[in-house]
C-alpha positions in Angstrom: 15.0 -0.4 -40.3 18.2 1.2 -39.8 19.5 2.6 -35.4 18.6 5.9 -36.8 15.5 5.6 -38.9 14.7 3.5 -35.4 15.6 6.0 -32.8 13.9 9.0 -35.0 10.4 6.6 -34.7 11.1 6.0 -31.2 11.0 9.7 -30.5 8.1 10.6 -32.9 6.0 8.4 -30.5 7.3 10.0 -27.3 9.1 7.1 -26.0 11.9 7.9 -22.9 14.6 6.2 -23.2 16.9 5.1 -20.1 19.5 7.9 -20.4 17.2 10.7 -20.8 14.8 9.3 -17.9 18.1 9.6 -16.2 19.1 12.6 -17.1 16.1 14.7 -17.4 14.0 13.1 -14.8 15.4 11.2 -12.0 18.4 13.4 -11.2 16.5 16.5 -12.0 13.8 15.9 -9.5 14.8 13.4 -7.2 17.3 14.6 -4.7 20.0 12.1 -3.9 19.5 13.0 -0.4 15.8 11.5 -0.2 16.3 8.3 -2.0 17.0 6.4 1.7 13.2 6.9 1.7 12.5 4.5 -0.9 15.7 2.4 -1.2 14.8 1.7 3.0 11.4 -0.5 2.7 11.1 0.4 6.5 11.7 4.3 5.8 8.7 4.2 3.1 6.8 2.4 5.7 7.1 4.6 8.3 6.3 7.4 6.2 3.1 6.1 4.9 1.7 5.5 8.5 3.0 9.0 9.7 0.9 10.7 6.7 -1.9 8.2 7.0 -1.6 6.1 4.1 -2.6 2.4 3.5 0.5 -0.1 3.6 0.7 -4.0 5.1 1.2 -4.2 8.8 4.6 -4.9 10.3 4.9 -7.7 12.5 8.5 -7.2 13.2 11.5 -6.3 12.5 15.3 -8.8 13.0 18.1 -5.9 12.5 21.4 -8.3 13.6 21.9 -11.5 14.5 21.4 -11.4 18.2 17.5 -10.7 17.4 17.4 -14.0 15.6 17.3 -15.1 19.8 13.4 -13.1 18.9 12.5 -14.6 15.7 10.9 -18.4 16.7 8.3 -16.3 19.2 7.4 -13.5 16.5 6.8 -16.1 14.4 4.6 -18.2 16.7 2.5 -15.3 16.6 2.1 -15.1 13.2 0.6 -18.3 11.4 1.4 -16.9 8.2 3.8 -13.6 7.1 6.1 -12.2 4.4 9.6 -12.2 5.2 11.6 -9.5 3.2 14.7 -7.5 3.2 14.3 -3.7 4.0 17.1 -3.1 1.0 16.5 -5.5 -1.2 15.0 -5.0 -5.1 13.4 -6.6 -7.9 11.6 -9.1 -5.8 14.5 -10.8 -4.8 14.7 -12.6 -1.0 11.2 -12.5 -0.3 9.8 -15.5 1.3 5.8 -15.9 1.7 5.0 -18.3 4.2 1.1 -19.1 4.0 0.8 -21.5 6.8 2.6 -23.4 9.6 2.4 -27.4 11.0 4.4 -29.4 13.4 7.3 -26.3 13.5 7.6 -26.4 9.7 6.7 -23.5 7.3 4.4 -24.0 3.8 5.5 -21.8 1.1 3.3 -19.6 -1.3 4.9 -22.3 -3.8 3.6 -25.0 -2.0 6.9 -26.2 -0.6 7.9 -26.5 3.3 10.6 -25.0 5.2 11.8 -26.0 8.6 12.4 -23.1 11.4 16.7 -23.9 10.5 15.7 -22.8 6.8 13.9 -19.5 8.1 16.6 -18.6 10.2 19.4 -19.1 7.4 17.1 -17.0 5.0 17.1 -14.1 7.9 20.7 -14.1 8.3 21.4 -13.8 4.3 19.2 -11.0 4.7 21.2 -9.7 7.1 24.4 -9.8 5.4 23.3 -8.1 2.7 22.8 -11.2 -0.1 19.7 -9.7 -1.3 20.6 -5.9 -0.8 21.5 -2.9 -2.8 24.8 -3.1 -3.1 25.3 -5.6 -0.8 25.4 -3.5 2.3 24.7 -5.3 5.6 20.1 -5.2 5.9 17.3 -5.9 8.0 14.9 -8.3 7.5 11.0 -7.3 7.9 8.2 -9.6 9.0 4.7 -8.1 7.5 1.0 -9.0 7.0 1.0 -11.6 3.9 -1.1 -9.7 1.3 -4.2 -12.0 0.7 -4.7 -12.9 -3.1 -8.2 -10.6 -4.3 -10.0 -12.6 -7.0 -10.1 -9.3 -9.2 -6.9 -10.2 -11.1 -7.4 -14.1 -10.7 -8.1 -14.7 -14.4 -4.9 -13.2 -15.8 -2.6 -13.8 -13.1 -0.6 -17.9 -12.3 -0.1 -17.8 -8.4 1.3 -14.6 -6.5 -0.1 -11.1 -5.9 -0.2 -9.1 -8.8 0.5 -5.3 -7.9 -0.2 -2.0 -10.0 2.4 0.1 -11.0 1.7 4.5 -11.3 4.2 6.6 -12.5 3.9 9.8 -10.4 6.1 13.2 -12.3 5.6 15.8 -9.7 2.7 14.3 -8.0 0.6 14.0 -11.2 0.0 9.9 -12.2 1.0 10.0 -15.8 0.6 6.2 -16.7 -0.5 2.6 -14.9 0.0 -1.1 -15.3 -1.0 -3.9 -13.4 2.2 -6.6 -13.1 0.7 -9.9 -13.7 2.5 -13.1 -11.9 3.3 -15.7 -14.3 4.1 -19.3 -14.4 8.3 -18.0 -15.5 8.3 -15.7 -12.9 7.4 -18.1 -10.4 4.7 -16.2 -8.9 6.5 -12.7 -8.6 4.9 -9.6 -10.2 8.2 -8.2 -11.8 9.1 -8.0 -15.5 12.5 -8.9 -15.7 11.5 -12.3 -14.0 8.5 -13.1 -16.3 5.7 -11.1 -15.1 3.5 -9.4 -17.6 3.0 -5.2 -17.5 -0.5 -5.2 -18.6 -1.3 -1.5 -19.3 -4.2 0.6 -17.6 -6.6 3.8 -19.3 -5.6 6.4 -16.8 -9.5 7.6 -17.2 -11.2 4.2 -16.4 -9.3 1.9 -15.1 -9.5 -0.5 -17.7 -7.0 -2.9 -18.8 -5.1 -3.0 -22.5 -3.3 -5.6 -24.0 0.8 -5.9 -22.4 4.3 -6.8 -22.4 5.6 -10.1 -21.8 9.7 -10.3 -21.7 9.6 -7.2 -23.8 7.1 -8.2 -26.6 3.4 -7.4 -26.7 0.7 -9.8 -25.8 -3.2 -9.5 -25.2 -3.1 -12.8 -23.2 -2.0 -14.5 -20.0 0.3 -17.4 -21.7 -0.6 -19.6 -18.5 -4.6 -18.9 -18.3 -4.9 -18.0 -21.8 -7.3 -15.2 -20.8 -7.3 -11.8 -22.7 -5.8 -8.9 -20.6 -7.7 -6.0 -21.8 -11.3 -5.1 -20.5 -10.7 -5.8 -16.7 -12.0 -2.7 -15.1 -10.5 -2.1 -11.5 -12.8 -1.2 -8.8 -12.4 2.2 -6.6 -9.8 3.5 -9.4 -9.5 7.1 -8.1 -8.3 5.3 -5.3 -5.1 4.3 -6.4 -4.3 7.4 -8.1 -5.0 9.4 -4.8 -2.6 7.1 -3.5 0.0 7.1 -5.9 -0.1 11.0 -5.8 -0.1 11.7 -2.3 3.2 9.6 -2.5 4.6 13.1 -4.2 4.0 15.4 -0.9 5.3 12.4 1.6 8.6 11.9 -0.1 9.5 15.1 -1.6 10.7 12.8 -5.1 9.0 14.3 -8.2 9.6 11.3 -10.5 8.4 7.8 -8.4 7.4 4.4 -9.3 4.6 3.4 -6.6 4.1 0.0 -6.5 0.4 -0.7 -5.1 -1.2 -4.3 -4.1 -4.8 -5.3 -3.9 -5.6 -7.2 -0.5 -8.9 -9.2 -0.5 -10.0 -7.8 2.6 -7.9 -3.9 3.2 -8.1 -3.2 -0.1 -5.7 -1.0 -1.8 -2.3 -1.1 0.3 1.1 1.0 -0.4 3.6 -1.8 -1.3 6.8 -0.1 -2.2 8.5 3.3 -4.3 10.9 3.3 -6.9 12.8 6.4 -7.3 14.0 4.5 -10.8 10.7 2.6 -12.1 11.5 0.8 -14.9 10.4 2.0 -19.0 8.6 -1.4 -20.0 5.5 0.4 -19.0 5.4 2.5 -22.3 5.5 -1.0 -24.1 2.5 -2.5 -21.5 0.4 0.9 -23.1 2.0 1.4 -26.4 2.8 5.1 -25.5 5.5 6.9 -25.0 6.1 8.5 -21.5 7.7 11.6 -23.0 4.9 13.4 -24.3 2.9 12.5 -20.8 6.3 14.4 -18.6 6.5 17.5 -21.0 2.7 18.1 -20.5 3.0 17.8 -16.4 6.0 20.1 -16.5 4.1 22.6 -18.1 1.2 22.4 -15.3 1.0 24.5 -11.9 1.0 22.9 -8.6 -1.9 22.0 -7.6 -3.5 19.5 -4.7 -3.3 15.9 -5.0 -7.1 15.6 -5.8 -6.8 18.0 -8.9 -3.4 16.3 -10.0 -5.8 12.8 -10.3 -8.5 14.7 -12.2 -6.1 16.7 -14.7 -4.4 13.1 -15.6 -7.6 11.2 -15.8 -9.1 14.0 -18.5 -5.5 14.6 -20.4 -4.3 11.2 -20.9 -7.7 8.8 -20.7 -8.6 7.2 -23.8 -9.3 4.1 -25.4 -6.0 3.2 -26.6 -4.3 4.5 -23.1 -2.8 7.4 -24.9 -3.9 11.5 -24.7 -7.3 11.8 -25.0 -8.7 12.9 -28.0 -10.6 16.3 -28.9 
């Protein structure tokens, strides 16, 4: 098949493509001047707990290197934590630590760390190794998310998360990001996580992506993807369009985790989320945007229940009359 017999297919299906995402979407309706609310893990967090909204505990926060004087008593306090730069993206520099002995530190991997190896990972953070741009960070001590056993047959090690795309506060399509034995237990696609897609109506699982080709199963648990129905769905989408009214951004990424014991919890925003997720449904996300433009505002509730009717189905696509 030739680029353009390729690119005319594409947009018969109502796939967005990067440029126009950019174009059309992300500089229309997010204003440069907000994005320090989602670029700033710490910004996003304080917003959540100002307007109410479920997100991990902070434990602390280590802005130069004279805090690092702080960081052996913080940690004392703390058995186990995440450790994560307020800047950083794509999973990179986050440490889990799930447990402490003798002054050493177990990681999520298994692996242990002295309190030397903590510190040097802090001040990395700090001078920006793992940040946008490489501007100077803080790094964020948090609750460590405990693993819920509703993904545990389709996920290797990890916390698998759920992505919702939000266009002007209306959730127009949903994965769950699947840790995998390539991406070394980190829910993100470009390191080997699988996008398995969700029915906006249900809350049911499809098939996925998996480094940008479809699969229907876990390649380390050889379990199918589709069928797993997640509990309290509305849930999430109330979360994931309230996100809309507390940032001000019309076209988000809201990354959502499942604890074992708080349930759902605000992990992060995107004001750029990734297009992988039209591969993890096998839709296109243009068709979803031009039907949301067309709709009046309307409270966060009614957004939920528009986009569960419009865009439910069987397949994860527009429902069918």
């Amino acid at each position: 098949m030739g680029l353009l017999a390729t690119a005319r297919r594409l947009r018969e299906r109502g796939v967005l493509g990067i440029n126009r995402r950019n174009g059309e979407y992300v500089l229309r309706y997010n204003p440069r001047r907000l994005y320090p609310l989602v670029d700033d893990k710490l910004e996003t967090k304080r917003l959540a707990i100002e307007h109410g909204l479920p997100t991990p505990p902070l434990y602390g926060v280590i802005r130069t290197e004279h805090d690092l004087r702080t960081l052996p008593d913080l940690l004392r306090e703390h058995p186990d934590f995440a450790l994560k730069p307020a800047h950083g993206a794509g999973g990179d520099g986050i440490l889990v630590v799930t447990g402490q002995r003798g002054g050493r530190f177990r990681k999520s991997n298994g692996f242990w760390l002295s309190a030397d190896d903590i510190e040097y990972h802090v001040s990395n953070i700090l001078s920006g190794v793992y940040s946008l741009g490489g501007q100077g960070d803080a790094a964020m001590i948090e609750y460590r998310v405990r693993f819920s056993p509703l993904f545990e047959k389709i996920s290797f090690q990890g916390v698998p998360d759920v992505r919702i795309i939000v266009l002007r506060g209306y959730p127009i399509m949903a994965m769950a990001r699947l840790p995998t034995r390539q991406s070394e237990g980190r829910a993100n696609l470009h390191q080997g996580a699988i996008g398995a897609g969700i029915d906006l109506a249900s809350g049911r699982t499809l098939d996925g992506v998996w480094l940008n080709g479809r699969v229907a199963e876990h390649p380390d648990t050889d379990e199918p993807l589709a069928g797993l129905e997640i509990p309290n769905w509305e849930d999430f989408l109330l979360l994931a369009a309230r996100c809309y009214e507390i940032t001000g951004l019309g076209y988000l990424g809201v990354d959502i985790v499942v604890d074992r014991d708080l349930g759902p919890l605000l992990l992060e925003l995107n004001a750029r989320p990734g297009l992988n997720i039209q591969i993890a449904n096998d839709t296109g996300l243009l068709t979803r945007c031009r039907i949301v433009e067309a709709e009046p505002p309307r409270p966060p509730a009614e957004r939920v229940a528009l986009s569960r009717r419009v865009f439910g189905g069987a397949e994860g696509g527009p429902a069918r009359s």
